[in-house]
Chimera marker file (.cmm) of the C-alpha trace (Angstrom):
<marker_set name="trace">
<marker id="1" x="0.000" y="0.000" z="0.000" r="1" g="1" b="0" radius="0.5"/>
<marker id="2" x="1.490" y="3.179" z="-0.816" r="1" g="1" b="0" radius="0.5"/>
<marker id="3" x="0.351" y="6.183" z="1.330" r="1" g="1" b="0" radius="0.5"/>
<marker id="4" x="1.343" y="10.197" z="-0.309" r="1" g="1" b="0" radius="0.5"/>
<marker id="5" x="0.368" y="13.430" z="1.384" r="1" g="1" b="0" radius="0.5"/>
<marker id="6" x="1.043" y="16.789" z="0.291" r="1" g="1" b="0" radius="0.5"/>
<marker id="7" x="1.435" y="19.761" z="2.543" r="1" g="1" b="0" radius="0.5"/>
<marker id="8" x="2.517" y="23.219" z="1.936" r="1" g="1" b="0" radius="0.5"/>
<marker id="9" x="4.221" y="24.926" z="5.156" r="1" g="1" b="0" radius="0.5"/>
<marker id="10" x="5.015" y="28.342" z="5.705" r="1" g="1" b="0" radius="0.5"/>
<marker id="11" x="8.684" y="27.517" z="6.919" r="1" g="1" b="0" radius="0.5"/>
<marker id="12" x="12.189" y="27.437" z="6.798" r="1" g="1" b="0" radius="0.5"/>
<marker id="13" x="14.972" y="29.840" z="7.840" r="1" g="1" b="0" radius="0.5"/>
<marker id="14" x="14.136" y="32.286" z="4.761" r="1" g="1" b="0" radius="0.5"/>
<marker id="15" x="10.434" y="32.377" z="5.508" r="1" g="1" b="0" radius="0.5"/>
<marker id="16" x="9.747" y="30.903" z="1.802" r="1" g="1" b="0" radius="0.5"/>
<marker id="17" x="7.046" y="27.912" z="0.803" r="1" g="1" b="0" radius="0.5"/>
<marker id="18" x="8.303" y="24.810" z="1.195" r="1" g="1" b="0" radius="0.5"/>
<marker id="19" x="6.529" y="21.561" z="-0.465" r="1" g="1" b="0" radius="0.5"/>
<marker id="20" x="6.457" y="18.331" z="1.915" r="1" g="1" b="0" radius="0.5"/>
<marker id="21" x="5.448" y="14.912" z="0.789" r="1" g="1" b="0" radius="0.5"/>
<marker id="22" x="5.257" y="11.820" z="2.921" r="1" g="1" b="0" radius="0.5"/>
<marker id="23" x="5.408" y="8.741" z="0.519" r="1" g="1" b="0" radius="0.5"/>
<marker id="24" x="6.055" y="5.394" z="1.575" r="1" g="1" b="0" radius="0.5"/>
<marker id="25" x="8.278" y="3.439" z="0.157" r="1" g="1" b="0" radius="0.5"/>
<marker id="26" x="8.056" y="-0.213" z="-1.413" r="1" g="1" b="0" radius="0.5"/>
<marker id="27" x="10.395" y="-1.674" z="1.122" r="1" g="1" b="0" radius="0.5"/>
<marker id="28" x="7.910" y="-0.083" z="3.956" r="1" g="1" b="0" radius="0.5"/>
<marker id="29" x="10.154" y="2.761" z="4.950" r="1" g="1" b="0" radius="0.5"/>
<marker id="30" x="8.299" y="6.223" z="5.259" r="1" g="1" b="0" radius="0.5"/>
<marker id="31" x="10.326" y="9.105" z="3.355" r="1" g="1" b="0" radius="0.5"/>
<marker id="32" x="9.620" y="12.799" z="3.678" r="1" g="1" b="0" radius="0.5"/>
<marker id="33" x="10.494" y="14.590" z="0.321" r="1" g="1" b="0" radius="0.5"/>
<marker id="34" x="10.832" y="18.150" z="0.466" r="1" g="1" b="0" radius="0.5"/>
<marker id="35" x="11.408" y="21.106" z="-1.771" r="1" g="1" b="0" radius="0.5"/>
<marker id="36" x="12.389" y="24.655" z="-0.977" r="1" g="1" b="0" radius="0.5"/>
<marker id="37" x="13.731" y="27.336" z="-2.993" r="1" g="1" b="0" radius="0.5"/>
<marker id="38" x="17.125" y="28.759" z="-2.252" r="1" g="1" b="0" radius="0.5"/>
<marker id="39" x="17.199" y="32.526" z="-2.136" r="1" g="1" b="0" radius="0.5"/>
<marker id="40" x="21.230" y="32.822" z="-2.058" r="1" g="1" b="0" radius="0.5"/>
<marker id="41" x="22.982" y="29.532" z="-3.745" r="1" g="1" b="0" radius="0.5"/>
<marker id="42" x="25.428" y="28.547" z="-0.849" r="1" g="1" b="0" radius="0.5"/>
<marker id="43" x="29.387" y="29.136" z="-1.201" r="1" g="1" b="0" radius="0.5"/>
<marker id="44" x="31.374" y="25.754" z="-2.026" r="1" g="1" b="0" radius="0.5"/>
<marker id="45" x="35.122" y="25.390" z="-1.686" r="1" g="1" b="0" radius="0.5"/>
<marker id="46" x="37.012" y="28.151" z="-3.610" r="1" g="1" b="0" radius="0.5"/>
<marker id="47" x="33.614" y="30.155" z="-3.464" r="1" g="1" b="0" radius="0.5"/>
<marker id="48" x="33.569" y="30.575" z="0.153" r="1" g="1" b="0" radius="0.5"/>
<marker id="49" x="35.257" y="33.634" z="0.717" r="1" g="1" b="0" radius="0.5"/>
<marker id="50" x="33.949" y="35.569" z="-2.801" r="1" g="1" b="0" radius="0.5"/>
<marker id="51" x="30.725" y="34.529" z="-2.147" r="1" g="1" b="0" radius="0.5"/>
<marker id="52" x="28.058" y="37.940" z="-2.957" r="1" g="1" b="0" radius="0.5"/>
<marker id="53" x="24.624" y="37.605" z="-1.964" r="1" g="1" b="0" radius="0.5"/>
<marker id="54" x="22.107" y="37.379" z="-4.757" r="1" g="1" b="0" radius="0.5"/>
<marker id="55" x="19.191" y="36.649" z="-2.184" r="1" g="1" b="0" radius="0.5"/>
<marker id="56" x="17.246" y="39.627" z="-0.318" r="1" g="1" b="0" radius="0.5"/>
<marker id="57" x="19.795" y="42.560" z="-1.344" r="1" g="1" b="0" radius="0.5"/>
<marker id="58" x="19.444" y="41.473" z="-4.841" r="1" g="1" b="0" radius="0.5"/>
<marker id="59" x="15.505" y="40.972" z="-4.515" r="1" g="1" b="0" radius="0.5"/>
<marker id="60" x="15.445" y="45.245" z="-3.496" r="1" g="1" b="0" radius="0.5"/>
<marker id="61" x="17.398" y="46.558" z="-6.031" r="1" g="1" b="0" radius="0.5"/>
<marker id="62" x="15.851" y="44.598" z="-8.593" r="1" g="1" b="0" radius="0.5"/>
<marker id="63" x="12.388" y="46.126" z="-7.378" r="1" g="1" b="0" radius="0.5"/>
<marker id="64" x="13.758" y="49.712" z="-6.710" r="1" g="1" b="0" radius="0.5"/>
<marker id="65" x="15.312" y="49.759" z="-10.755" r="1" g="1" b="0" radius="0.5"/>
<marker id="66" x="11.803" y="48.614" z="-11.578" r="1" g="1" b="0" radius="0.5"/>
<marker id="67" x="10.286" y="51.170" z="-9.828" r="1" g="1" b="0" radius="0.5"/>
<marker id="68" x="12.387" y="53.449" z="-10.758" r="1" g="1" b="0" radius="0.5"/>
<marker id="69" x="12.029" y="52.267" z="-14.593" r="1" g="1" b="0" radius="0.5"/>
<marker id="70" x="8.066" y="52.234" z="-14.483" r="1" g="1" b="0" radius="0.5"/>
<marker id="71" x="7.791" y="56.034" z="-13.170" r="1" g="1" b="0" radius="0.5"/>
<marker id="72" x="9.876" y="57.207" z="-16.523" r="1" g="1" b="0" radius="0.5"/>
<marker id="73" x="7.596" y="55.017" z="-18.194" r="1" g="1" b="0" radius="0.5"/>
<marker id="74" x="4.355" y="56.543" z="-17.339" r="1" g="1" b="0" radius="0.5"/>
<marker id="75" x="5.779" y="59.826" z="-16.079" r="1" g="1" b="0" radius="0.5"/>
<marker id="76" x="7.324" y="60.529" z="-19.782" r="1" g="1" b="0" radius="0.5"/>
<marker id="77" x="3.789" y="60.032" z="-21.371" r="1" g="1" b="0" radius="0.5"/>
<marker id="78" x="1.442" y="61.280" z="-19.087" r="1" g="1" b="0" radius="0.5"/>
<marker id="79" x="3.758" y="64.902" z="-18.794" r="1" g="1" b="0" radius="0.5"/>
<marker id="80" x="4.054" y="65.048" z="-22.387" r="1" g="1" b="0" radius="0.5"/>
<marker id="81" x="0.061" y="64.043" z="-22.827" r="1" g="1" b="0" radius="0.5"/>
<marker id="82" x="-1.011" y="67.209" z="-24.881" r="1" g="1" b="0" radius="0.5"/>
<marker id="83" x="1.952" y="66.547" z="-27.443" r="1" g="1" b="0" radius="0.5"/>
<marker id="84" x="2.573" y="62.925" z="-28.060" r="1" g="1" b="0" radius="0.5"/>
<marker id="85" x="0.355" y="60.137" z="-28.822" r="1" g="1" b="0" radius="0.5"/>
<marker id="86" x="1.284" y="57.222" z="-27.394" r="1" g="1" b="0" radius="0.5"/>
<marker id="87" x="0.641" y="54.365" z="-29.611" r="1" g="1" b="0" radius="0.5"/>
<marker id="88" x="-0.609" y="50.765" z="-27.083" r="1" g="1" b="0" radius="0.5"/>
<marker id="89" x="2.110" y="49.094" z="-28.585" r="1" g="1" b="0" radius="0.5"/>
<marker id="90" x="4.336" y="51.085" z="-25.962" r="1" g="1" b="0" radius="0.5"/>
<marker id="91" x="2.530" y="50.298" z="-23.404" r="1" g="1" b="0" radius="0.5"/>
<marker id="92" x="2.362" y="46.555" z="-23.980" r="1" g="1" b="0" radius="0.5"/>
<marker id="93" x="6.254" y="46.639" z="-24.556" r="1" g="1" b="0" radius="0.5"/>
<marker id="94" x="7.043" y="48.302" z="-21.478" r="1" g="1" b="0" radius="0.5"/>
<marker id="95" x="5.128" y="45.828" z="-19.868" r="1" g="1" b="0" radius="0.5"/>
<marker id="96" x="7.142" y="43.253" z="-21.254" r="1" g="1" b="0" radius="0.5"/>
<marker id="97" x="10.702" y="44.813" z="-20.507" r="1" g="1" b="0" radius="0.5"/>
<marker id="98" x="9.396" y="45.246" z="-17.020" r="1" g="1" b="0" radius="0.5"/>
<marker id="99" x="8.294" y="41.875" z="-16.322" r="1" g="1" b="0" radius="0.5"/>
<marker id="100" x="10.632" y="40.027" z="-18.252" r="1" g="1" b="0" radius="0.5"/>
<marker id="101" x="13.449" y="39.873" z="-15.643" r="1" g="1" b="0" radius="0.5"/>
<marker id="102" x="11.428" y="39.747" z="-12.625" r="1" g="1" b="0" radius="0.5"/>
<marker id="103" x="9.657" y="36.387" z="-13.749" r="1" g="1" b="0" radius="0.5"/>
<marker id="104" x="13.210" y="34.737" z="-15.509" r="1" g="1" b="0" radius="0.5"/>
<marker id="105" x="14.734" y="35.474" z="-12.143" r="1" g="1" b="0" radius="0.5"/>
<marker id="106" x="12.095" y="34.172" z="-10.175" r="1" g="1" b="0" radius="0.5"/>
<marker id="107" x="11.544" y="30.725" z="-12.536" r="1" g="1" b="0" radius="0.5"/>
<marker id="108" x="15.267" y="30.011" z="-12.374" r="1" g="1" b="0" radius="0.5"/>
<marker id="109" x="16.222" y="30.187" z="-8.495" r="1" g="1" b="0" radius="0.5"/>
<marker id="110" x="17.677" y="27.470" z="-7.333" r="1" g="1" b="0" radius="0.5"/>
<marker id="111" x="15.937" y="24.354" z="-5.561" r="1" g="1" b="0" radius="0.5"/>
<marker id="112" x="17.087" y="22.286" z="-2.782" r="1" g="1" b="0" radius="0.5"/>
<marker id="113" x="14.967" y="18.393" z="-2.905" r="1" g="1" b="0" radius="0.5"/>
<marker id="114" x="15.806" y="16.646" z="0.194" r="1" g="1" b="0" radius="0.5"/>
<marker id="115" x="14.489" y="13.133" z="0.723" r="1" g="1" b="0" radius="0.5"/>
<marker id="116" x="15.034" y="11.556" z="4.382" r="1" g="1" b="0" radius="0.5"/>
<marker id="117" x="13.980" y="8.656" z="6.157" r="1" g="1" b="0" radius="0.5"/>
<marker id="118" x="14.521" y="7.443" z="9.605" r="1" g="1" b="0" radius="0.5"/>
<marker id="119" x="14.825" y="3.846" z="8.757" r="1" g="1" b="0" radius="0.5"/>
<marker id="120" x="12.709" y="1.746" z="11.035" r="1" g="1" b="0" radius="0.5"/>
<marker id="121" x="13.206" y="-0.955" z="8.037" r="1" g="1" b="0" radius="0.5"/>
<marker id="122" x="15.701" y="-3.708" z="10.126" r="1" g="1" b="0" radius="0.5"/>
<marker id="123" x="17.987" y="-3.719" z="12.222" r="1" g="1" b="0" radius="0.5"/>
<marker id="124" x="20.600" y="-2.218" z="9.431" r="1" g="1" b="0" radius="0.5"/>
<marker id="125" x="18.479" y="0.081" z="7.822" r="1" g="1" b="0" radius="0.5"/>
<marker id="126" x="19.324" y="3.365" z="10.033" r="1" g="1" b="0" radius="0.5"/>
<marker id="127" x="18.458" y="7.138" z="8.591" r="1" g="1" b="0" radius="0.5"/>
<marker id="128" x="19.106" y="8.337" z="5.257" r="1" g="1" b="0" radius="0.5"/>
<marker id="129" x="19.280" y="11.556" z="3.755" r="1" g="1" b="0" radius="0.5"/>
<marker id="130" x="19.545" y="12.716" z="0.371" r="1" g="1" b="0" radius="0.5"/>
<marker id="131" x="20.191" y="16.014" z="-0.886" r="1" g="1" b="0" radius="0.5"/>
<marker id="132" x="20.268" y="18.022" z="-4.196" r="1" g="1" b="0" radius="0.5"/>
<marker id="133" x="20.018" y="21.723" z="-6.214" r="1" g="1" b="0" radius="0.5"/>
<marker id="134" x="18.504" y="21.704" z="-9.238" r="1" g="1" b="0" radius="0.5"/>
<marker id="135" x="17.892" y="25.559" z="-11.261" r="1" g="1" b="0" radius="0.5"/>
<marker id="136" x="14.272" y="26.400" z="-11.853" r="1" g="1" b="0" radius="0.5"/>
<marker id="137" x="10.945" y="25.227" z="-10.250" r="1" g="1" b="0" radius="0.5"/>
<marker id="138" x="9.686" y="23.039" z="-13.068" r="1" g="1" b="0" radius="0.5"/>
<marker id="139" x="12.863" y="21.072" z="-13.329" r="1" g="1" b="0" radius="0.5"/>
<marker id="140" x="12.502" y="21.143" z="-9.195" r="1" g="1" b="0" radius="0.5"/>
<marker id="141" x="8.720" y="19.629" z="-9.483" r="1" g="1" b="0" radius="0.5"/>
<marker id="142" x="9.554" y="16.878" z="-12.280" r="1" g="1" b="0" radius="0.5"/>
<marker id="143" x="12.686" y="15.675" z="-10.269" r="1" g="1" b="0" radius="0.5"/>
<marker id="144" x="10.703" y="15.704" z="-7.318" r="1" g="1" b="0" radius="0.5"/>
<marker id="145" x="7.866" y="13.398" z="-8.767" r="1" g="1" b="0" radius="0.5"/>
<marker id="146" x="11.045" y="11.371" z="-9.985" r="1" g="1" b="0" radius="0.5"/>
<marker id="147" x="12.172" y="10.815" z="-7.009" r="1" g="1" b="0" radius="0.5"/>
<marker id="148" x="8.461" y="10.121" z="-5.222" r="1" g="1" b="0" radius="0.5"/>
<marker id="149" x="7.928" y="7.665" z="-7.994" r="1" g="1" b="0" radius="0.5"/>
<marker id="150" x="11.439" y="6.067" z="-7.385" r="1" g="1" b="0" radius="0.5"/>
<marker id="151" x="10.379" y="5.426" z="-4.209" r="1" g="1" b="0" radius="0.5"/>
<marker id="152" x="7.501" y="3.928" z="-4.744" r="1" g="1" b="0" radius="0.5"/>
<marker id="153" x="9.070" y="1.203" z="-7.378" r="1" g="1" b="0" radius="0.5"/>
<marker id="154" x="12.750" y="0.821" z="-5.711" r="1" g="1" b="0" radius="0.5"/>
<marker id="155" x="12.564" y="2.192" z="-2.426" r="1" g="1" b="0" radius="0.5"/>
<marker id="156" x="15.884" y="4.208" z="-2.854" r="1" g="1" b="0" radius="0.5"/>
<marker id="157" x="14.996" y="8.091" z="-3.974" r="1" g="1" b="0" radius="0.5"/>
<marker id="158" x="18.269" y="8.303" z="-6.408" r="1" g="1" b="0" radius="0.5"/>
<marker id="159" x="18.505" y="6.961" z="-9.825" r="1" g="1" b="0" radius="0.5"/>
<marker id="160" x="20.924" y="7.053" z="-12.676" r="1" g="1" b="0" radius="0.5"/>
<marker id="161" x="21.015" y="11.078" z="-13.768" r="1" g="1" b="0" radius="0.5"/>
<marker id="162" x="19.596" y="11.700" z="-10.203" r="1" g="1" b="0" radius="0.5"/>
<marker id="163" x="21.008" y="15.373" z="-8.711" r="1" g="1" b="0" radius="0.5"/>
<marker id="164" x="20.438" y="13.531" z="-5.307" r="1" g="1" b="0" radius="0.5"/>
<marker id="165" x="23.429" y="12.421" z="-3.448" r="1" g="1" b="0" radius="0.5"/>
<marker id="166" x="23.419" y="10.369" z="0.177" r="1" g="1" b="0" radius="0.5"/>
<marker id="167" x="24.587" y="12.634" z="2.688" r="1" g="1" b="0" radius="0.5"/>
<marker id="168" x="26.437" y="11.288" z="5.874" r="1" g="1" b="0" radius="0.5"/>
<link id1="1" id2="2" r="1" g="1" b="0" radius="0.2"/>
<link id1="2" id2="3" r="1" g="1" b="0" radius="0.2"/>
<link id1="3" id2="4" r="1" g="1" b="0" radius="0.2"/>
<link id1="4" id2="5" r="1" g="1" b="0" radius="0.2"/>
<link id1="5" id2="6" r="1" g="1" b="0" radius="0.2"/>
<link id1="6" id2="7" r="1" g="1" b="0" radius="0.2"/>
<link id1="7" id2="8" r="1" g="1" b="0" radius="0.2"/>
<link id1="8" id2="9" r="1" g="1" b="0" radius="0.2"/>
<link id1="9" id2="10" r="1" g="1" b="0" radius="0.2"/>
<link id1="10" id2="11" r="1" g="1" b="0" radius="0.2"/>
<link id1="11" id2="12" r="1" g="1" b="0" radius="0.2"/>
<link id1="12" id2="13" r="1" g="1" b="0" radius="0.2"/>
<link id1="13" id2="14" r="1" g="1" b="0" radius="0.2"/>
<link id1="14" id2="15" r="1" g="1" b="0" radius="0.2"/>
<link id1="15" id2="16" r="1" g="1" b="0" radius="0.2"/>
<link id1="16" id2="17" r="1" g="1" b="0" radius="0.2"/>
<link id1="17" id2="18" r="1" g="1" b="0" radius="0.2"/>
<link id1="18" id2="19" r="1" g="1" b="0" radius="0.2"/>
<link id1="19" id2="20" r="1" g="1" b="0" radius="0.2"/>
<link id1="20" id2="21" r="1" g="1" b="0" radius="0.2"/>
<link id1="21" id2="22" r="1" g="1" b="0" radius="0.2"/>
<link id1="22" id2="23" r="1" g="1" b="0" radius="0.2"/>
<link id1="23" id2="24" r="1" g="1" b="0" radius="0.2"/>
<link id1="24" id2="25" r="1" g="1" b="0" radius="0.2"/>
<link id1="25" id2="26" r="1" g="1" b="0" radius="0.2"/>
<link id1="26" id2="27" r="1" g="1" b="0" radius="0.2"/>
<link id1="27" id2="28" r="1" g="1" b="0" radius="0.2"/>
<link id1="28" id2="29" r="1" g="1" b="0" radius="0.2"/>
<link id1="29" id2="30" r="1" g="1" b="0" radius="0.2"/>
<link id1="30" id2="31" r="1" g="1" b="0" radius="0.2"/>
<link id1="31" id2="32" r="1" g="1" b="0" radius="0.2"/>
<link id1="32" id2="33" r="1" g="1" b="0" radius="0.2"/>
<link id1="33" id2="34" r="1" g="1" b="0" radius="0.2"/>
<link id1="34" id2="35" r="1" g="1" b="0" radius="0.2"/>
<link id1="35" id2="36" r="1" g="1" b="0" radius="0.2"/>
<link id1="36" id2="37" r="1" g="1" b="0" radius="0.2"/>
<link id1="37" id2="38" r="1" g="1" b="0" radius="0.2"/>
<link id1="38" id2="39" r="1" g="1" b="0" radius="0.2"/>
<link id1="39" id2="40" r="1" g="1" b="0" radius="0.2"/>
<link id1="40" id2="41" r="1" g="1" b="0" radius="0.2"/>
<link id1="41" id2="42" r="1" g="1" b="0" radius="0.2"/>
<link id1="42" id2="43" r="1" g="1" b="0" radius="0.2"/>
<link id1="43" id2="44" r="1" g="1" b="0" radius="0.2"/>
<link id1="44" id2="45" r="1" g="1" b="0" radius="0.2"/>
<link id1="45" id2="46" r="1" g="1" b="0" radius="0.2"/>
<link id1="46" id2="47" r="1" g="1" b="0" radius="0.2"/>
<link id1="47" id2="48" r="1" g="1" b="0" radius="0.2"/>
<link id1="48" id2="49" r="1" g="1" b="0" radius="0.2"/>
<link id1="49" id2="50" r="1" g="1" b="0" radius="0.2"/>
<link id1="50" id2="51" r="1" g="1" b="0" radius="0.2"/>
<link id1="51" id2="52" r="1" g="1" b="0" radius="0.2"/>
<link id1="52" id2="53" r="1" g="1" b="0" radius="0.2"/>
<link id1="53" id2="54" r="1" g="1" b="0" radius="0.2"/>
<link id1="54" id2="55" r="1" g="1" b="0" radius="0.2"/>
<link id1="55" id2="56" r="1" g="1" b="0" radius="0.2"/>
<link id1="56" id2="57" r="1" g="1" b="0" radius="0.2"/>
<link id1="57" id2="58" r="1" g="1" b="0" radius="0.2"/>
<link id1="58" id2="59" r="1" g="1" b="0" radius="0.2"/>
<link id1="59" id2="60" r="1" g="1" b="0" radius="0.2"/>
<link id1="60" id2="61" r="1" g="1" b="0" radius="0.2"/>
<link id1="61" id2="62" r="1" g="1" b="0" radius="0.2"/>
<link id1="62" id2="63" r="1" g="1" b="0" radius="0.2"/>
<link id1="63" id2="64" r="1" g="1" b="0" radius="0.2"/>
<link id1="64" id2="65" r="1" g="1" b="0" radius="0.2"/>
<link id1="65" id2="66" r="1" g="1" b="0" radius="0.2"/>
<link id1="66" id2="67" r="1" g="1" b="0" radius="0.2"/>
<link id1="67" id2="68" r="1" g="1" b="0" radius="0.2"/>
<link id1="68" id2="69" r="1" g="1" b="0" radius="0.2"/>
<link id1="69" id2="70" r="1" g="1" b="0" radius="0.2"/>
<link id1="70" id2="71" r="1" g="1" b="0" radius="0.2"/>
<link id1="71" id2="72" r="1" g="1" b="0" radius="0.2"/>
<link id1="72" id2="73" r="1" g="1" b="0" radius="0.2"/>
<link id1="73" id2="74" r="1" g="1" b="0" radius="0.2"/>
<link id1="74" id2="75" r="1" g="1" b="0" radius="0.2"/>
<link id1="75" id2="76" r="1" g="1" b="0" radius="0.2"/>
<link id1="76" id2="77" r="1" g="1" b="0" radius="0.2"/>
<link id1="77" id2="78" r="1" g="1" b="0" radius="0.2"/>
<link id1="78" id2="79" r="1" g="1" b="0" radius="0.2"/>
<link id1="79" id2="80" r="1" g="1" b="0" radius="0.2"/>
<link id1="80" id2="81" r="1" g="1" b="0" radius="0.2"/>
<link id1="81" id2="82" r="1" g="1" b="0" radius="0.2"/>
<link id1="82" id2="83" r="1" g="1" b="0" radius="0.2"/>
<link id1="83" id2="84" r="1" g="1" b="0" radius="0.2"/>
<link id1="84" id2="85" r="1" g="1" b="0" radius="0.2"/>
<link id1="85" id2="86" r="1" g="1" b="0" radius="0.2"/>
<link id1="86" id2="87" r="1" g="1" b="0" radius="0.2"/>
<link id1="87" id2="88" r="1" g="1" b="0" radius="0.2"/>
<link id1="88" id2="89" r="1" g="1" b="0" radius="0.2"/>
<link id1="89" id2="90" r="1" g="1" b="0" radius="0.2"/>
<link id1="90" id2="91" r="1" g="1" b="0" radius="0.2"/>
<link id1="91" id2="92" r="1" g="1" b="0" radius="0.2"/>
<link id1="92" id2="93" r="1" g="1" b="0" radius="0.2"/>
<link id1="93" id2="94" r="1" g="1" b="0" radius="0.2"/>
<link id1="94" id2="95" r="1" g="1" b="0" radius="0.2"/>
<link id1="95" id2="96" r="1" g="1" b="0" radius="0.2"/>
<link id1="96" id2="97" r="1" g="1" b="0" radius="0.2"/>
<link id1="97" id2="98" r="1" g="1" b="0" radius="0.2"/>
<link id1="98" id2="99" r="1" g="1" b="0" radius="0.2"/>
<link id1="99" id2="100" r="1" g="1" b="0" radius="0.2"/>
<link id1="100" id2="101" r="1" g="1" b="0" radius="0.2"/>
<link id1="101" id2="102" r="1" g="1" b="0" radius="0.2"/>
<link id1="102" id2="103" r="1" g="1" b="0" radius="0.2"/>
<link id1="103" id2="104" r="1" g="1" b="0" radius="0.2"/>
<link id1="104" id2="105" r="1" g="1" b="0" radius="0.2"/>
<link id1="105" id2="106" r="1" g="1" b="0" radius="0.2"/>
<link id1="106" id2="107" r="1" g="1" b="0" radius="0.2"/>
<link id1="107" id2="108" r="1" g="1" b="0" radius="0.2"/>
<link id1="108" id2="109" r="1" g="1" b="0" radius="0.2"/>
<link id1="109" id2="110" r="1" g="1" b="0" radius="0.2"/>
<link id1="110" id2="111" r="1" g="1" b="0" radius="0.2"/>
<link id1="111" id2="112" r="1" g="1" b="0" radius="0.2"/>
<link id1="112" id2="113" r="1" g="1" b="0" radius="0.2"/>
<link id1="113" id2="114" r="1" g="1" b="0" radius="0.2"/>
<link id1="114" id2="115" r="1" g="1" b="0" radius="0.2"/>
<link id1="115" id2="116" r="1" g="1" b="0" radius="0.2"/>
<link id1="116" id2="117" r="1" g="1" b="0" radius="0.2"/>
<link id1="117" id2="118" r="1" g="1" b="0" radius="0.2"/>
<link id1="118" id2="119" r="1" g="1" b="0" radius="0.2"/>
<link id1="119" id2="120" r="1" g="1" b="0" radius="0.2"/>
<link id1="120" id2="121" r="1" g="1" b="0" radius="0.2"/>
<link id1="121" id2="122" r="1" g="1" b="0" radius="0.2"/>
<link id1="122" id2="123" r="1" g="1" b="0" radius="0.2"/>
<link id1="123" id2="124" r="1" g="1" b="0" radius="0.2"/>
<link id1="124" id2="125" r="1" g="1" b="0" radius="0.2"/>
<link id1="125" id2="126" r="1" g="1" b="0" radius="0.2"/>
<link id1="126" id2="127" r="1" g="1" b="0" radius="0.2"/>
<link id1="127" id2="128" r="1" g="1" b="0" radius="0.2"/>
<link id1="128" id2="129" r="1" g="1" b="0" radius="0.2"/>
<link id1="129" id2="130" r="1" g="1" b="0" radius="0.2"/>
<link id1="130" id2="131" r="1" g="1" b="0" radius="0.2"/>
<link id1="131" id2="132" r="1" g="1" b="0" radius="0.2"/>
<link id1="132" id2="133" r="1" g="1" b="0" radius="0.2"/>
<link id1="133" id2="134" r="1" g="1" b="0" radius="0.2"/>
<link id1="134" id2="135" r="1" g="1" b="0" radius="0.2"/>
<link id1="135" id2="136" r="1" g="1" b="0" radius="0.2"/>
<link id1="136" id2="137" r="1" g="1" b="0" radius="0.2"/>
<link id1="137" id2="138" r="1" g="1" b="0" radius="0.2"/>
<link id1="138" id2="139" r="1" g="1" b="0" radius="0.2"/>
<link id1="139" id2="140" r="1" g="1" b="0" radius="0.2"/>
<link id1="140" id2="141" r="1" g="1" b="0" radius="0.2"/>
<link id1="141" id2="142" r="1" g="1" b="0" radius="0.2"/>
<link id1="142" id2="143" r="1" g="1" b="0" radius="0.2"/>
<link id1="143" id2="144" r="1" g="1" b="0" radius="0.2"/>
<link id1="144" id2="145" r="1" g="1" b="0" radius="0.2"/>
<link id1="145" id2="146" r="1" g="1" b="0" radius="0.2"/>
<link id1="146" id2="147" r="1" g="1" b="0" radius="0.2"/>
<link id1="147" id2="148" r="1" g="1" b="0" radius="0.2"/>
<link id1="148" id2="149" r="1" g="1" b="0" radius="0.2"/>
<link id1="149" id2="150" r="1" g="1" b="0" radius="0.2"/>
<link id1="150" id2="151" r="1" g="1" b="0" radius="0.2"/>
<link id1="151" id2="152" r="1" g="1" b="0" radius="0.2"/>
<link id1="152" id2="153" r="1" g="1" b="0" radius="0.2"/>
<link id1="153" id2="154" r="1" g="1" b="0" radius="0.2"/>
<link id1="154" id2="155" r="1" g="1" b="0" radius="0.2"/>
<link id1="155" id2="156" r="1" g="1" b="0" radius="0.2"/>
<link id1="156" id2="157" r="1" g="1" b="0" radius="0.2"/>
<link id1="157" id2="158" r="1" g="1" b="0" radius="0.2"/>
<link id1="158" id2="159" r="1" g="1" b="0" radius="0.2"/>
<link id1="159" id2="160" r="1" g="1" b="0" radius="0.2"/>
<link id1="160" id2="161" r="1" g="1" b="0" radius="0.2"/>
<link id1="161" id2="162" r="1" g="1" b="0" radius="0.2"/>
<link id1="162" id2="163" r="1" g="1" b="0" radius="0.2"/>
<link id1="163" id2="164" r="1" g="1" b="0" radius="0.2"/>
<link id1="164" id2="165" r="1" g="1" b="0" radius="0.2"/>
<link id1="165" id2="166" r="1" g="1" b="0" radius="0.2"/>
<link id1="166" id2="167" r="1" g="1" b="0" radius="0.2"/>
<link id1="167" id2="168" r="1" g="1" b="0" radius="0.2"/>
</marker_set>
């Protein structure tokens, strides 16, 4: 019998939505998968000390340019009213350059998937925890039904091209 729930929890250390699912595996062992989105990718090795923060800061001075952007953008026509005729192809342009970044930055943040387990299988089978970043939330939701469905046939939550990697 396999048994999924979904829950979304307001959580985390950066406050953002995380997606829970409780599957249990073939073998009998209950996993939790998890997904949460990464507001600043974390330093490795070399990185560590010329690590800059792309998270919050970069969040604000994305908005504040956009801002900043969309007063010249209605400003500069609405001043100018009595003169210039401002065709609705400007309008739907500017609405493009505006949203464009916001919505590529947002759609390719990374993802950390964690699946864990706390064994109760046999006397061998202890915890396990498996972590992984993938870029962008629909490669994040297709590796995460990957790895529910992995569960459910093999009871193990990596697979061949799986980002997921055993941690200690």
């Amino acid at each position: 019998m396999v048994v999924t729930s979904l829950r979304r929890a307001a959580g985390g250390e950066s406050g953002a939505d995380m997606v829970r699912k409780t599957v249990t595996a073939g073998d009998g062992r209950t996993w939790e998968v998890s997904r949460q989105i990464d507001w600043s990718p974390p330093a490795v090795g070399d990185e560590f000390e010329h690590d800059v923060d792309g998270g919050r800061g970069a969040v604000v001075m994305v908005i504040c340019a956009l801002i900043v952007f969309g007063v010249f953008i209605v400003a500069w026509p609405v001043l100018a009213q009595s003169r210039v005729h401002v065709p609705l192809g400007y309008w739907f342009l500017a609405l493009v350059i505006v949203g464009f970044f916001p919505v590529r930055w947002y759609l390719r943040r990374p993802w950390t998937i964690v699946a864990e387990t706390d064994g109760h299988y046999g006397p061998d089978a202890g915890q396990e925890r498996w972590v992984g970043n993938i870029r962008g939330i629909g490669r994040a939701q297709e590796e995460m039904r990957v790895v529910v469905l992995s569960l459910r046939q093999r009871g193990t939550p990596g697979h061949a091209d799986s980002p997921l990697q055993p941690q200690s």
